[in-house]
C-alpha positions in Angstrom: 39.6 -17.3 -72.3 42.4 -16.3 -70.0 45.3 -16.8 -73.0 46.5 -13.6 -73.5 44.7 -12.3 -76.8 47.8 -12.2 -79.1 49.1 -16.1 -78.1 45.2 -16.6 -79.1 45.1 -15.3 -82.6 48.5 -16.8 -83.4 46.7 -19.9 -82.4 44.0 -19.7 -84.7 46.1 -18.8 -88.0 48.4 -21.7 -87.4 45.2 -24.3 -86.8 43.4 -22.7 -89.9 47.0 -22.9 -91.7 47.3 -26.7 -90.6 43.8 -27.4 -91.6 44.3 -26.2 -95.3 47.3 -27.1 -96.1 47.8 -28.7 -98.4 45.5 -27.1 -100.8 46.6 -23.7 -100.0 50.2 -24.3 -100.9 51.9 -21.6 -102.3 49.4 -19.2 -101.1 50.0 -15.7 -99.9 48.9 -15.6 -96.3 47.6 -11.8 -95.6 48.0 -10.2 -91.6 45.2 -11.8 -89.6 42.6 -9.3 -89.1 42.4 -8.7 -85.5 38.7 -7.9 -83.3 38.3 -6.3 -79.8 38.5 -8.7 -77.1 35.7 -7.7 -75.7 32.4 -5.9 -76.5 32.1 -7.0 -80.0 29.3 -9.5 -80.5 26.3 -7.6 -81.7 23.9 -10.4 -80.9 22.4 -12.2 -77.1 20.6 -15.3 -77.3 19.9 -15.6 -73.7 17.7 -18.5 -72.8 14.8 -16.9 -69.8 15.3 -18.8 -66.5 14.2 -18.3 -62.5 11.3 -17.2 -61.7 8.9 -13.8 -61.3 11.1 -11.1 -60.0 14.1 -13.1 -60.0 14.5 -13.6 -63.7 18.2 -14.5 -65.5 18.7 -14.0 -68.8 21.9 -16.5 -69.8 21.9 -20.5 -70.4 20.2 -23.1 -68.2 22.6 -25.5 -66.1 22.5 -29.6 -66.3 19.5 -29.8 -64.4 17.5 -26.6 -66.1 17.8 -23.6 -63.9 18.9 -20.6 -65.1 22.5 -19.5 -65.5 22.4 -15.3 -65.4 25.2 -14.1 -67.8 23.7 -11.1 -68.0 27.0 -9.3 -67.2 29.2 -11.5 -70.0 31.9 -8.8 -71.7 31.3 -10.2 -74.7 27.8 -8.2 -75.7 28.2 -4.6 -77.4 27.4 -1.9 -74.8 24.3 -0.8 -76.0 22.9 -4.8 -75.5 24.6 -5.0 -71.9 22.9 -2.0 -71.2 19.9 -2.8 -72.4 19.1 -6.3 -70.4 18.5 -4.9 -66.9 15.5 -3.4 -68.2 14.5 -6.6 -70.6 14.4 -8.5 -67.1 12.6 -5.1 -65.8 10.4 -5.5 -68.6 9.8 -9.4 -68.3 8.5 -8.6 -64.7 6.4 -6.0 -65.2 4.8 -7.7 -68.2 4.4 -10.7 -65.4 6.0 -13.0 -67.6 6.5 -16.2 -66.5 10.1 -18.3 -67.7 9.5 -21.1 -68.9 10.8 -23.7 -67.0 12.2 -26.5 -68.8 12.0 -29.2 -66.2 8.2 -28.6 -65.8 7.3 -27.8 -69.4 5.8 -24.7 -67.9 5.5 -21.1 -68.2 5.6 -18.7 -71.3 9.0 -16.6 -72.2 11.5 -19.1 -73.3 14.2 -17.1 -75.2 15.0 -13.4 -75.5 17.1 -12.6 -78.6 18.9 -9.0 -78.7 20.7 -7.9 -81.8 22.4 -4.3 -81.5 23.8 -2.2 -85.2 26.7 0.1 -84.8 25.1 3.2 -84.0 22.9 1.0 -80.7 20.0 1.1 -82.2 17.8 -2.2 -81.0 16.0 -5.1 -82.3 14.7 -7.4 -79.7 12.9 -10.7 -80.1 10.8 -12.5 -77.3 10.3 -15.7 -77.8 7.2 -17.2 -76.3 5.6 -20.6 -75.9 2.1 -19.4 -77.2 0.1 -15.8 -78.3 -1.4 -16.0 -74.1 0.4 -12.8 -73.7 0.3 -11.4 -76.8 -2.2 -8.7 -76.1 -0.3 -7.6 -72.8 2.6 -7.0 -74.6 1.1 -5.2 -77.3 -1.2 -2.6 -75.0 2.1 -1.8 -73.1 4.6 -0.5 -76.1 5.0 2.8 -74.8 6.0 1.4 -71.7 8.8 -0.4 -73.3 9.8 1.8 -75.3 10.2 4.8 -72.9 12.5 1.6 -71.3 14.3 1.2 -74.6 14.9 4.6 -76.3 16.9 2.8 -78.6 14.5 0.0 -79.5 13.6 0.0 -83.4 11.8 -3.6 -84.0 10.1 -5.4 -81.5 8.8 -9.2 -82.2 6.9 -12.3 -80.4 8.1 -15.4 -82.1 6.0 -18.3 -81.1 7.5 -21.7 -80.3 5.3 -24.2 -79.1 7.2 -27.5 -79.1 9.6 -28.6 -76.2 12.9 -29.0 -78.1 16.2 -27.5 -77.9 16.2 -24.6 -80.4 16.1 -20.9 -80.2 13.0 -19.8 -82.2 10.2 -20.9 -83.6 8.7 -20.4 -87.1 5.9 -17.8 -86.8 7.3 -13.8 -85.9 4.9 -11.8 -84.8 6.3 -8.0 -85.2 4.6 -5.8 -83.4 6.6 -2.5 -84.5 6.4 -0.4 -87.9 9.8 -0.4 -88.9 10.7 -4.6 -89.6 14.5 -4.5 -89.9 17.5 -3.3 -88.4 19.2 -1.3 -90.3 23.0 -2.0 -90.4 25.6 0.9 -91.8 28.7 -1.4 -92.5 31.8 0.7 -94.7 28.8 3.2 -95.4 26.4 0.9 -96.9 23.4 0.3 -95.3 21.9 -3.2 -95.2 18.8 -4.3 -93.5 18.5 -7.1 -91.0 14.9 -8.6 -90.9 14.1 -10.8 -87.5 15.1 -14.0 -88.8 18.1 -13.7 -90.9 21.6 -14.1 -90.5 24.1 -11.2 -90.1 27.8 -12.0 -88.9 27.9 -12.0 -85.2 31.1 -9.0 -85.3 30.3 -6.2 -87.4 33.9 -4.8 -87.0 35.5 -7.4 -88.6 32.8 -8.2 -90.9 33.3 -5.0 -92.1 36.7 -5.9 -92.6 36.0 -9.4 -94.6 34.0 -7.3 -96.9 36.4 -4.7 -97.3 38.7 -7.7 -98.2 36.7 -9.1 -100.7 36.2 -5.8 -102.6 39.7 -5.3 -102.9 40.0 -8.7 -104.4 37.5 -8.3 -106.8 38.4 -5.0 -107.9 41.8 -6.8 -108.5 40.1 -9.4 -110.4 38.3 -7.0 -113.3 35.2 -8.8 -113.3 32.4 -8.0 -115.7 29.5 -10.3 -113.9 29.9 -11.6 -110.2 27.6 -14.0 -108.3 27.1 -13.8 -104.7 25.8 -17.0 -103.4 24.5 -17.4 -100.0 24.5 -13.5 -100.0 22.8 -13.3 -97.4 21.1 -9.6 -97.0 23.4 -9.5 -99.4 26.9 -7.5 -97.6 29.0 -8.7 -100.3 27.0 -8.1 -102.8 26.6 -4.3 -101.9 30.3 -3.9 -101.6 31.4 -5.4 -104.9 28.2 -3.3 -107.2 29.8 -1.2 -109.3 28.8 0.7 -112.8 29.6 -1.9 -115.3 29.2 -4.8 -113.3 26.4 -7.6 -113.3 26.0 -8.7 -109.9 23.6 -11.4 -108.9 23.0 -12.7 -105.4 21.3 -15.9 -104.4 20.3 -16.5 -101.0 17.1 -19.4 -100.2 15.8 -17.1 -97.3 13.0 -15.1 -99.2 12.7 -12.6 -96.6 16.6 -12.1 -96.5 16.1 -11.5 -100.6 13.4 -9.0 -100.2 16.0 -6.6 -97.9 19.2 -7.1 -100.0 16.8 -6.0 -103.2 15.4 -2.8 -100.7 19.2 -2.1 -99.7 21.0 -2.9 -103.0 18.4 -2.0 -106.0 21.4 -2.2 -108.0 22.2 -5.3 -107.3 19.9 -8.5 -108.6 18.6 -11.2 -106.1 16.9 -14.5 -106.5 15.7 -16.3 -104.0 16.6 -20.0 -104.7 18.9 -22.7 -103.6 22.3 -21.4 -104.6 23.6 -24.8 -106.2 20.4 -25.3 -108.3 20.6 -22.2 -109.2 24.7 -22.4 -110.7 23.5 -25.6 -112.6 21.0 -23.7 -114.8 22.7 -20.3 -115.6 25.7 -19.2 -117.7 28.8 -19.0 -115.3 29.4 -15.5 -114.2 33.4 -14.3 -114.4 33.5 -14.1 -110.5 31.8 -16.0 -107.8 31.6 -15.3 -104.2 30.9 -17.6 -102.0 30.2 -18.0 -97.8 28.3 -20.9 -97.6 27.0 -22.3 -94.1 29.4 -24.7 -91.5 28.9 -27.8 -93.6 30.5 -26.3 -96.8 29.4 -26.1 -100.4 29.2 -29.7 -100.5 30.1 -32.0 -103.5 27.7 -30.7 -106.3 28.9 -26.9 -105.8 32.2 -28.0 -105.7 31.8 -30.4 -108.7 30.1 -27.5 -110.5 32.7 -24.5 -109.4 35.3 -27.4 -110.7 33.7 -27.4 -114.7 32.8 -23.9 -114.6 34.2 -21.3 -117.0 34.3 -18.7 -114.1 38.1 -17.2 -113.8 38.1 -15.9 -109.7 36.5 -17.2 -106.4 36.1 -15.4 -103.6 35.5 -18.6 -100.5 34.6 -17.2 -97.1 34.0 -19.6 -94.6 33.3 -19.7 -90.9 35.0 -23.5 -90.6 38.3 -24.3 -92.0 37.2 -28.1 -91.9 35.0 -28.0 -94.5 36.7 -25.7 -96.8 39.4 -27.7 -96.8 37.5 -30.5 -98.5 35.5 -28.3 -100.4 38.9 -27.3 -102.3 39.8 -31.0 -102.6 37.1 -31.0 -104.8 37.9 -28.6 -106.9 41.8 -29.1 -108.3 42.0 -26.9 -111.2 41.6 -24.0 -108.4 44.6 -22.7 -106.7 44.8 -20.4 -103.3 46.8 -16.8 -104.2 46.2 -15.3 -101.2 44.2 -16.2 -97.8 43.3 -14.3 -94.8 42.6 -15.3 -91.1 39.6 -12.7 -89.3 39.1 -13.1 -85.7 35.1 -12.7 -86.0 35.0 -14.7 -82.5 37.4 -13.8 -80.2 37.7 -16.2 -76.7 37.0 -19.2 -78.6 38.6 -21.5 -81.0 36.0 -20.6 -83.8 37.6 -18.4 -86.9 36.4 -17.2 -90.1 38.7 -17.3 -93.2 38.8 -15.8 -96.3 40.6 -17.1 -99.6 41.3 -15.7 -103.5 41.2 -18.3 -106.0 42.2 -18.5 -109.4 42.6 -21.1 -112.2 45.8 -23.1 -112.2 47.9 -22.2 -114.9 
């Protein structure tokens, strides 16, 4: 943050360049697809600290008091507008932070997700269900506070450890997911699942990869780690056999109620390449670590023809394409999904060697 926001993306396509070259030698390297500097990320995590009626909603310092970041640029505007009457909310509800230090208190985590048209999903995350019928008796009282607000949730974690959400959601609104319009599909977000952080430019990555597989001609596709399945919607076309695979069941049951056309399986996306005929085309946007050595091994043998590889760390790609030498990189693409830092997604074509 303070380089100028140009210097900054030049910076990230000549590290993401360095990281992957050598195996992307000879590739075409596409525009970088630029983001907003500021305003963009359609998600808060904000970790709950201070005390009744002096709340902050932000990170917690070296010794566990509460950092307010309340006023970061970084949050779309309908989630900046939206946390002076969480922390309203939080007091009126007489919801005590949790206070790491102490192991005390109730309201640990509030987590804020925001679709383009600034409609709401908001997540508190408690230590226990103490407060559980409080909240509930006073939903007309939030919502009149958030107009906006489409799925409410208590997500209970217990333990005293260094993560943002536990394991059991409580959702204590009709509607269940977020619905998110990206290029005119809409795809829906449950509570727990992942969605990219930048819906500008992830509208732009998928935009990307349907111009590539169009290119391509495929007659079957698979979209692993699909996801809510974005790629998947934007590659389904008459003709074509599209499969997504994603391990999240929930995240499969709202790509299937978003894409009918489309056909998920819930499953681990390597086991599921080792037992089924290869597809012509296969997407794939696996996790930080990569697709590891068995997907790669398998991708390597397979008698699929294109490859669509996004990734959200260059590092791992790069040795993910090690592993697979009869793959070549046509063209590649830098998209700024998080601006002020040094992270970067990247997008690549493959195709066989000739």
């Amino acid at each position: 943050m303070g380089t100028p926001y140009a210097a900054q993306l030049a910076d990230k396509v000549a590290r993401v360049r360095h990281q992957l070259d050598p195996v992307t030698s000879g590739a075409t390297w596409l525009e970088p697809l630029p983001s907003r500097e500021s305003g963009f990320r359609n998600k808060a995590k904000l970790v709950v600290g201070g005390s009744p009626r002096d709340v902050t909603l932000g990170i917690l310092d070296q010794s566990g008091r509460g950092v307010d970041l309340r006023d970061c640029g970084l949050y779309e505007p309908a989630i900046s507008q939206a946390l002076p009457q969480l922390i309203d909310i939080v007091n009126r509800l007489e919801l005590q932070p949790y206070s790491v230090p102490h192991r005390s208190g109730e309201l640990k985590n509030i987590l804020v997700t925001a679709n383009p048209v600034g409609e709401l999903m908001v997540r508190l995350v408690m230590r226990s269900t103490h407060h559980l019928a409080r909240i509930t008796s006073r939903r007309e009282q939030i919502y009149a506070a958030l107009p906006h607000l489409k799925v409410l949730s208590v997500n209970i974690l217990p333990e005293h450890k260094a993560v943002l959400e536990g394991e059991r959601e409580i959702i204590l609104t009709e509607q269940s997911s977020l619905p998110m319009v990206v290029n005119g599909h809409t795809l829906r977000l449950p509570v727990a699942s992942f969605f990219q952080t930048n819906t500008a430019v992830a509208a732009g990555l998928y935009r990307q990869a349907a111009t590539w597989v169009d290119q391509a001609e495929p007659n079957s596709i698979w979209d692993l780690y699909c996801g809510i399945g974005g790629f998947a919607a934007h590659v389904a076309a008459p003709g074509r056999e599209v499969t997504g695979v994603e391990v999240s069941a929930e995240a499969i049951t709202a790509a299937r109620t978003s894409s009918p056309q489309v056909s998920f399986v819930a499953g681990d996306a390597t086991a599921y390449a080792r037992r089924q005929p290869s597809p012509d085309l296969v997407i794939v946007n696996p996790p930080r670590r990569g697709l590891g050595r068995e997907l790669s091994a398998w991708l390597e043998l397979s008698a699929a023809r294109t490859v669509v590889y996004s990734s959200c760390h260059p590092g791992s790609m790069a040795e993910d394409l090690r592993q697979m030498p009869s793959w070549r990189v046509v063209q590649a693409r830098v998209f700024d999904m998080f601006p002020q830092t040094h992270h970067v997604e990247v997008m690549a074509l493959l195709t066989r060697q000739d």
